[in-house]
N, C-alpha and C positions, 0 to 999 in steps of 0.2 A: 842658338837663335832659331834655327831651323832643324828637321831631321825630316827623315825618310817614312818613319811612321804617321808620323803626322800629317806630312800630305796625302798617304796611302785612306787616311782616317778623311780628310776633308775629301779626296775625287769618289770613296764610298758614298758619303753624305750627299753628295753634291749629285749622284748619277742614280743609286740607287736606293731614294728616300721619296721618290716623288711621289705624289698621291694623297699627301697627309692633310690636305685642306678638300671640303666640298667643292663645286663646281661652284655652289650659288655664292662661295666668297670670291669669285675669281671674274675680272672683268678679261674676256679674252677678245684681242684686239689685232685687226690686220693694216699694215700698211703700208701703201704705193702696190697692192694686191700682191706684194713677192712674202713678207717677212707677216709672220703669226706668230704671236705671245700672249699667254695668259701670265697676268698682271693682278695683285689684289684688289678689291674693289675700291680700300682706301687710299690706293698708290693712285692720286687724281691726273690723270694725263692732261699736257699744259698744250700748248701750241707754242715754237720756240723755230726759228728760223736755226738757230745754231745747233740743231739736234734735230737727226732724223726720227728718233721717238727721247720723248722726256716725260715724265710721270716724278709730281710733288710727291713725297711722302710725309705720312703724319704729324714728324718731330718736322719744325719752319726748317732747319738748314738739309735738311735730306732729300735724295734723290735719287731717281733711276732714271739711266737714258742711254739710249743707242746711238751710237756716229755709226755712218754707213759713207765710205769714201770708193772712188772708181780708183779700182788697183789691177790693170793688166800686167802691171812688172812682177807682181806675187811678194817674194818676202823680204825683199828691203827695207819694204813698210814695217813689219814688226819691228826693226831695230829704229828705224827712222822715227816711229809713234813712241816706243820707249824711252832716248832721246827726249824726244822734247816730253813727255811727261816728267820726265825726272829731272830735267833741268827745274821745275817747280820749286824743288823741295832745298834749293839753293838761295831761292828768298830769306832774308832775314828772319822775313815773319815767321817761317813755318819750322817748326821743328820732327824732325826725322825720327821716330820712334824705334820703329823696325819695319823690313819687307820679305818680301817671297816674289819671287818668279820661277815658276814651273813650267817647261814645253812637255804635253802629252801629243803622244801621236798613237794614233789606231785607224790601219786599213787605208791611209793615206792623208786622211785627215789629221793635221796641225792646230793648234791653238793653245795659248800661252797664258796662265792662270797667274794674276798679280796680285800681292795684298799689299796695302801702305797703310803703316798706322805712322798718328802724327798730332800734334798740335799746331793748331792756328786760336789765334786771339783767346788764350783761355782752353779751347775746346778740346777733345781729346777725339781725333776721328780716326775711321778708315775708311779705306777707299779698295775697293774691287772691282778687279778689269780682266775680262776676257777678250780676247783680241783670237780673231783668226781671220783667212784668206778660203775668199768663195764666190764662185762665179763671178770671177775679176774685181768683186769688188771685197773691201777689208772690212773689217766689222768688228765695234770694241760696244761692248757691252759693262756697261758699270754700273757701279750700287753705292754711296755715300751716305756714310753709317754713321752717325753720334754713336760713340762706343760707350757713352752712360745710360742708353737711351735704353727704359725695360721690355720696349719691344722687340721681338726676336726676327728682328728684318732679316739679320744674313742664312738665317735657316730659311726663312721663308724664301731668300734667291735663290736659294741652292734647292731647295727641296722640292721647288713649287714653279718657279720661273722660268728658270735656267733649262727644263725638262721638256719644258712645255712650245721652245723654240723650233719653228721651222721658215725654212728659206722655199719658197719656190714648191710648197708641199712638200717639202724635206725635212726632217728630221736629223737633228745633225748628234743629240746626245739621246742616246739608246738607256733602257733601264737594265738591259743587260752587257753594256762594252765598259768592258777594262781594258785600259788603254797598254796597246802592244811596247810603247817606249815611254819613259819619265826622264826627264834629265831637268835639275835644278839649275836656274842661271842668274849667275852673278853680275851686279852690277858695281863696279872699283867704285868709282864714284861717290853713290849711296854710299858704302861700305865705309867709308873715308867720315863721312858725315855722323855716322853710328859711332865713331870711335874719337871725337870729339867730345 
């Protein structure tokens, strides 16, 4: 289901691939003047109360969007956010394909690389969530992928997006950090639902 190379292959791709689009494709976007992302130019930003940033993507059911929550307690929230995301996948409707959750850490910095693939109504999707804890506040960064879909959206977040983030003029993924710890985490739960 998972191995070691294989993440080693995705946080390559994801850290050190950025670059590979022009500028003039990339709509780059700041917001509440702390958080800057460059976003493609077809990834159409919505206005959405439930999301501190959202952008429609090309294919009708897809999407990117940031939740930005106030978190001075630090990392209870990651278990707390993973929780109620994965209580989802206990709906009837949806079926549980397979997942991944990875905690990288380098130089102090935490954050937790999640994939869900899945069916709802028909569809074949996934779902990608970075989650991490930054000046008090949490930050889950996701991408919602028709996995038929021949656009190559998830290279484009890892390649192009993902690189392009800063908090506060910060930069938080470097073109040169390889992350000091990897540890894979399991969820019983999920795992239970896979073996159905």
């Amino acid at each position: 289901m998972k191995n070691y190379f294989k993440l080693i292959s995705i946080y390559s791709i994801l850290i050190f691939s950025c670059g590979s689009e022009k500028n003039e494709n990339l709509n780059c976007v700041t917001k509440d003047n702390s958080l800057e992302i460059c976003i493609l130019k077809n990834w159409k930003i919505e206005e959405n109360s439930d999301y501190f940033l959202l952008a429609q993507l090309p294919n009708r059911n897809d999407f990117f969007a940031i939740n930005r929550i106030v978190n001075p307690n630090g990392d209870q929230m990651f278990y707390d956010y993973l929780t109620g995301t994965h209580e989802r996948f206990f709906y009837p409707e949806i079926e549980l394909l397979d997942y991944s959750i990875y905690e990288f850490v380098n130089k102090g910095f935490r954050h937790l690389y999640s994939t869900y693939e899945f069916k709802l109504q028909g569809e074949k999707i996934k779902f990608i969530s970075i989650t991490f804890n930054h000046n008090d506040f949490f930050y889950d960064i996701v991408l919602r992928a028709n996995m038929d879909n021949p656009l190559d959206i998830e290279n484009e977040f890892r390649k192009i997006v993902i690189p392009s983030l800063k908090i506060n003029g910060e930069k938080l993924f470097f073109l040169d950090m390889v992350p000091e710890k990897i540890n894979e985490l399991n969820a019983e739960p999920l795992d239970s639902l896979l073996m159905k």
